[in-house]
C-alpha positions in Angstrom: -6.1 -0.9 -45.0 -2.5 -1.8 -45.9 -1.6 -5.5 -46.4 1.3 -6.2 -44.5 3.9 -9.0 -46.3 4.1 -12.2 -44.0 7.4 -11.1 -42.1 5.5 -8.0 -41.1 2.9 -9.7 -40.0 5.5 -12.4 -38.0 7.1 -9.3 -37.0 3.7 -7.8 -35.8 2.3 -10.6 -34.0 6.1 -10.9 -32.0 5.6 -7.6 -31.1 2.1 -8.0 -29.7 3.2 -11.6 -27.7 5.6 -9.5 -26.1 3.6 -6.4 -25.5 1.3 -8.6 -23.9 3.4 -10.5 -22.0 5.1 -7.3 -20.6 1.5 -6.2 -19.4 1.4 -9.6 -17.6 4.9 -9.5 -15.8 3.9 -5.3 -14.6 0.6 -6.8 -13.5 2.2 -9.7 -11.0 5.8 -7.4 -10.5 3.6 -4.0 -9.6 1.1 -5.3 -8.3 -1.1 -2.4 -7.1 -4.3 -4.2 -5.5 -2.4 -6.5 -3.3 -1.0 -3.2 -1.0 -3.7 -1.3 -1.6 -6.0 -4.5 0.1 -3.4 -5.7 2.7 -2.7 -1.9 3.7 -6.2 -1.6 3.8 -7.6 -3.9 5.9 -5.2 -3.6 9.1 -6.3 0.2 8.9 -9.5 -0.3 9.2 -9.6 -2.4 11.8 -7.4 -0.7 14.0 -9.5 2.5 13.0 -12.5 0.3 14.4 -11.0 -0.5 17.7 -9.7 3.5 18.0 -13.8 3.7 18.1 -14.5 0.8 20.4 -11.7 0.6 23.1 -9.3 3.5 22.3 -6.0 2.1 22.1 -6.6 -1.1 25.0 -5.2 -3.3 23.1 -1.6 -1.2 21.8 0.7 1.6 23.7 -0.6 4.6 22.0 2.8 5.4 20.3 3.2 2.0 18.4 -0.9 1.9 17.2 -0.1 3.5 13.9 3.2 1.7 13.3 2.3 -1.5 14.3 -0.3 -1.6 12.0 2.4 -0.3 9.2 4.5 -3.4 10.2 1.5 -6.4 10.3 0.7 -5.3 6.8 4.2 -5.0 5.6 5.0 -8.3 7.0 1.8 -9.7 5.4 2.8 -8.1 1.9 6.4 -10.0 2.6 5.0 -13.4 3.0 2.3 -12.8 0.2 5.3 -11.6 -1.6 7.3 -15.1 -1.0 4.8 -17.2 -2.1 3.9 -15.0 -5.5 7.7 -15.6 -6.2 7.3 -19.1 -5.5 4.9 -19.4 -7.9 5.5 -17.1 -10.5 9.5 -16.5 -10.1 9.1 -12.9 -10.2 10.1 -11.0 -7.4 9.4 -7.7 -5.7 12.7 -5.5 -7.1 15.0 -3.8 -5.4 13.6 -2.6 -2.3 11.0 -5.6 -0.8 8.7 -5.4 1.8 10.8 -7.3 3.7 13.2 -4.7 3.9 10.7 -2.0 4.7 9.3 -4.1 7.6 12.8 -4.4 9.1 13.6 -0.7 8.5 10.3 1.0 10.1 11.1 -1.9 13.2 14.4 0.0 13.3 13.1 3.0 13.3 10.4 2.5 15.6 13.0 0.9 18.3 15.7 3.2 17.9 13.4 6.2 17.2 11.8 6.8 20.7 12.8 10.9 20.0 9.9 10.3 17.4 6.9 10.9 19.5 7.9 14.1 21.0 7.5 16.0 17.3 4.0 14.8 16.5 4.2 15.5 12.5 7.3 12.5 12.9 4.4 10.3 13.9 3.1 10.7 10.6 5.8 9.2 8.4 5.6 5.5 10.5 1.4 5.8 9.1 0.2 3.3 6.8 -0.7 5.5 3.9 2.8 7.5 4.1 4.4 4.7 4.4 2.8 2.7 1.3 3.3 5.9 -0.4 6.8 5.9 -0.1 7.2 2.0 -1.1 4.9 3.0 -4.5 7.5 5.8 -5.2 10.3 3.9 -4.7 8.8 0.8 -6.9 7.7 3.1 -9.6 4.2 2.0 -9.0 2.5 5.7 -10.0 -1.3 4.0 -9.4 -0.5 3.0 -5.8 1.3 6.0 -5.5 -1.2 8.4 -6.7 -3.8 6.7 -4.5 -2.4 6.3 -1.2 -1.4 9.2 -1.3 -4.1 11.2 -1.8 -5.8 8.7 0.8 -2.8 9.5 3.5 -3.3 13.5 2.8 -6.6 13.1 3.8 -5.9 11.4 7.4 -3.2 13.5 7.8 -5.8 16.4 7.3 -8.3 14.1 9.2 -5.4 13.9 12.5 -4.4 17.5 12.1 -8.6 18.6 12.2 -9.6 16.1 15.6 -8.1 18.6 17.7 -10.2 21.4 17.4 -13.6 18.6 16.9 -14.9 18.0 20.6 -14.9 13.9 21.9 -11.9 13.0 19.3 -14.6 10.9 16.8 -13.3 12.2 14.0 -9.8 10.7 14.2 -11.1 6.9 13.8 -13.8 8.0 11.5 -11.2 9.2 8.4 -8.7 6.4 9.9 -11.6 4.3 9.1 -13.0 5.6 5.5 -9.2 5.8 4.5 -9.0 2.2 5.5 -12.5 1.2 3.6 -11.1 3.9 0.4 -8.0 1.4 -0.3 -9.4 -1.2 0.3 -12.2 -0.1 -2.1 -9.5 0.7 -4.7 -7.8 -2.5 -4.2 -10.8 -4.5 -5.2 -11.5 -2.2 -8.6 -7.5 -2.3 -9.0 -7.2 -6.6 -8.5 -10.5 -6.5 -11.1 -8.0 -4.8 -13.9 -5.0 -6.6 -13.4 -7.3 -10.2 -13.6 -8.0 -8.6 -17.3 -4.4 -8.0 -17.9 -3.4 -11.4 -16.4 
């Protein structure tokens, strides 16, 4: 093994300080668990009551995007008090933002629920999809994702299935799949962090 002379090694160490440090500042910045978790959970619970009491509670055309919105707003004020705390905010496109744009869309949007593949793009998984593209989050992006495709497959297949149980079913294992992933994804940043 090659010695190195003392200002490679000063140099060296540096280098490793601020690769580390990087790591650290991606890990609170991009955080992936936090979505993954807070998109998660509203999902799953409103995939529960699909099951129970079939939409009692919310018009049928706001279910999907009213669950989009109480997570987005939840990821803004988790998003506050991180950058109270840390000083590092969410970039260029906040949550905040995103909440106030699908409320826009949904109130100016009513056009929306006649084309039923519209519906689609106010659904958590599309939408947190969209936010990971746009904050160059490729994890959360990959994952949601592929956990949206499949309850878009899951909403395009409950026609044809008699009784309509299949709908909350992949609403709900989509839900309990990111929120899954969060928990293995908030296990890896705590080792980064």
């Amino acid at each position: 093994m090659a010695e190195f002379s003392p200002m490679e090694s000063v140099l060296y160490d540096e280098r490793r300080e601020l690769d580390q440090l990087r790591d650290r500042v991606r890990a609170t910045r991009r955080a992936t668990s936090g979505p993954l978790l807070v998109f998660g959970v509203p999902i799953t619970v409103f995939a529960i009551c699909d099951g129970t009491v079939n939409y009692a509670f919310v018009p049928l055309p706001l279910y999907w995007p009213l669950c989009t919105l109480v997570a987005l707003l939840a990821l803004t004020g988790i998003d506050r008090m991180r950058r109270g705390r840390t000083g590092v905010g969410a970039g260029p496109f906040s949550y905040g933002k995103a909440a106030v744009l699908l409320a826009a869309v949904v109130l100016a949007g009513g056009t929306v629920w006649f084309f039923p593949f519209a519906k689609l793009l106010l659904w958590p998984a599309t939408v947190l999809t969209v936010l990971a593209v746009r904050q160059g989050n490729r994890p959360l992006a990959v994952w949601s994702g592929i956990i949206g495709a499949v309850m878009i497959a899951g909403w395009a297949f409950d026609g044809p299935v008699p009784g309509g149980w299949l709908h909350p079913f992949v609403m709900g294992a989509g839900g309990v799949a990111l929120i899954v992933l969060g928990l293995v994804w908030r296990g890896r940043e705590r080792t980064i962090a």
